[in-house]
N, C-alpha and C positions, 0 to 999 in steps of 0.2 A: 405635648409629647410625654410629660411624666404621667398625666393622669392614665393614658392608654395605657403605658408602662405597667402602673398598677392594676389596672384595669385586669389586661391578659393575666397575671401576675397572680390575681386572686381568683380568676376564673381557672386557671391551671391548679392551683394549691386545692382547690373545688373537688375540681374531676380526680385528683391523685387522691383524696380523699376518700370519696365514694367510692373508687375501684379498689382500696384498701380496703374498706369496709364488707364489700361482694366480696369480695377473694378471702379474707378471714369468715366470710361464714362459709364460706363451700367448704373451705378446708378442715370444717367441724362437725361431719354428717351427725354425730351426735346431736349437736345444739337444736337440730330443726325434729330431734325425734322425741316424742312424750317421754314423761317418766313412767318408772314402774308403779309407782302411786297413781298415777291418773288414768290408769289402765282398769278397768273393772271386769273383775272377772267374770261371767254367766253363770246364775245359778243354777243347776241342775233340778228340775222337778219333776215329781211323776206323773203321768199321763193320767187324768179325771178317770177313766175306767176301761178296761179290755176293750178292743173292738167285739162288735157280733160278728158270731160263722159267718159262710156266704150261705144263704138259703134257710136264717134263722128267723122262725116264727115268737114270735115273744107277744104273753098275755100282762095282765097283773100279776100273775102270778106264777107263772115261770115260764122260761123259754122253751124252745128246741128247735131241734136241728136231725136230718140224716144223712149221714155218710155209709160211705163202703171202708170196710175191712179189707186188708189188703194179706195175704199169703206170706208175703216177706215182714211185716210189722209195720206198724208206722204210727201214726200222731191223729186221733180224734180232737176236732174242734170241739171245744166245750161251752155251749149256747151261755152267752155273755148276761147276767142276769144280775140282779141286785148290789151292784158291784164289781163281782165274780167273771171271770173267765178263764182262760189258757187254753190247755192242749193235752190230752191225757194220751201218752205213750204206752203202746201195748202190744203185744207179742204177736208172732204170726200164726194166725188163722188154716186151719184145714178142715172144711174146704173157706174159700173167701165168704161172705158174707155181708151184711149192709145192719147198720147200728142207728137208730133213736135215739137219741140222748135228749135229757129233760133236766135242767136245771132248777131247783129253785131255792127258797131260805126257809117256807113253813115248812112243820112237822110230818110224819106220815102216822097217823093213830098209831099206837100201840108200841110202835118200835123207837126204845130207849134203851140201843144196846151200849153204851157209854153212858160217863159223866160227866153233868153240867148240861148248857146249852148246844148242839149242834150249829155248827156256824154256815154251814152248804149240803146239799144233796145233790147227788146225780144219780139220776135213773138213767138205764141203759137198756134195751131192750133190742135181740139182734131177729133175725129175719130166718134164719134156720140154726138148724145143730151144727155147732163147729167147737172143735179142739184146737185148746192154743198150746203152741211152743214151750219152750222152759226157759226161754231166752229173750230178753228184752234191753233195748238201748236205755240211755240214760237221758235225761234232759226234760223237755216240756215241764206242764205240772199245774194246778188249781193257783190262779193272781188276782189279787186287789187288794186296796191300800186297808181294809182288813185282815187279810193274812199277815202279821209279824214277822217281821225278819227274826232270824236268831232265834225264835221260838216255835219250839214242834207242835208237832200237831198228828191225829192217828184218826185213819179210814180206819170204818167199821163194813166190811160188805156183808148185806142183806139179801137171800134169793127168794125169789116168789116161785110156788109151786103153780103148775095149772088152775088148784082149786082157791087159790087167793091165799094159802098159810106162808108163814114167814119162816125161814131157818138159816143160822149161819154154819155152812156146812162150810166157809173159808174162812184164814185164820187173820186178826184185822194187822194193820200194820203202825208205824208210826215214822216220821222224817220231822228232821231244823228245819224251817225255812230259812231260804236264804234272800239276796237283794234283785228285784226284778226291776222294769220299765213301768210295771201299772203297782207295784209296793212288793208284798212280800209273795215267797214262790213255793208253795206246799208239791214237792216232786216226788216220785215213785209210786204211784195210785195205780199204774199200770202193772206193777209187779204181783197183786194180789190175783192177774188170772193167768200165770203162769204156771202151766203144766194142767191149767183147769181144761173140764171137757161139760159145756153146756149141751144139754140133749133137750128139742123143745118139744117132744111126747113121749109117748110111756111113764111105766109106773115115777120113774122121777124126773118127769118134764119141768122144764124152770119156764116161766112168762118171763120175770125179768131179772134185772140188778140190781141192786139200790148202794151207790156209797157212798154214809154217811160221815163228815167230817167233822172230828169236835175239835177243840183246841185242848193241849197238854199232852204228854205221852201218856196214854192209856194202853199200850199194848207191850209185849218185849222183843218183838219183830221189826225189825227197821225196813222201812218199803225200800 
């Protein structure tokens, strides 16, 4: 009889135990949750490089792409190339029209309208005569983990006549970049064809665009 005794005795002192033991941790939601040290936080890194347009052609040596121009303004894809992407934001068109864009990182002979090394070009070439607005949004802009944050940089645009001469008959600009998803964000390139009127015959017909990008402020016009 006494061993039973004990028996039950220590099998109850057991179970009162363990259910002390469950009931103290439930009643510490804390105890079962990590610390703040063993949490690690995600590092933030930028994207290997711009996606390409949709319907972008890409050589060795530079891309491109054609879109349409829109009336009301809007955002040109800019053929993702050596790096290099975005979106150049730009005024509205009258009448609408359709745009070539041609990316690349070599020289064009002869035109060295800034200083140092140019670091992008974009050629543009549109499909008729159109007059743009005086008015343009803000946002888009020329991105890759070559653009610098915090440091400016200044569009040069270059027109081409019918007969292949070069002249800058617009005046260049300059912007900070700032912090993008693929590096840094060279914005307002769209602000240098504001209030412009390309006519693509007679005596001063333009073929194309050209704008070229150096790094530093080289201008006193902010795009």
């Amino acid at each position: 009889m006494t061993s039973m005794v004990s028996a039950r005795s220590i099998l109850a002192a057991a179970l009162a135990a363990a259910i002390t033991t469950a009931c103290g941790a439930q009643s510490d939601p804390a105890a079962a949750l990590p610390s703040a040290a063993s949490v690690q936080t995600p590092t933030l890194v930028a994207d290997a490089a711009p996606k390409a347009c949709k319907g972008q052609k890409t050589s060795k040596t530079f891309a491109t792409v054609t879109e349409a121009m829109s009336k009301k303004g809007g955002a040109l894809c800019i053929p993702a190339f050596g790096g290099f992407g975005g979106t150049l934001v730009y005024p509205g068109v009258t009448p609408a029209v359709k745009a070539t864009l041609v990316s690349s990182t070599s020289g064009y002979s002869g035109l060295t309208p800034g200083s140092g090394t140019p670091s992008f070009y974009l050629l543009l070439t549109l499909s008729a005569s159109t007059a743009f607005s005086s008015k343009v949004r803000a946002g888009g802009g020329l991105t890759g983990k070559k653009i610098a944050a915090k440091s400016p940089y200044t569009a040069f645009p270059e027109l081409q006549e019918a007969g292949g001469f070069w002249h800058a008959s617009i005046s260049p600009c300059y912007a900070v970049a700032k912090s993008g998803k693929y590096g840094g964000v060279f914005s307002g390139m769209g602000a240098l064809f504001k209030g412009q009127s390309i006519q693509k015959s007679g005596i001063s017909a333009v073929s194309d665009i050209l704008i070229i990008v150096y790094p530093g402020q080289q201008a006193g016009s902010q795009c």
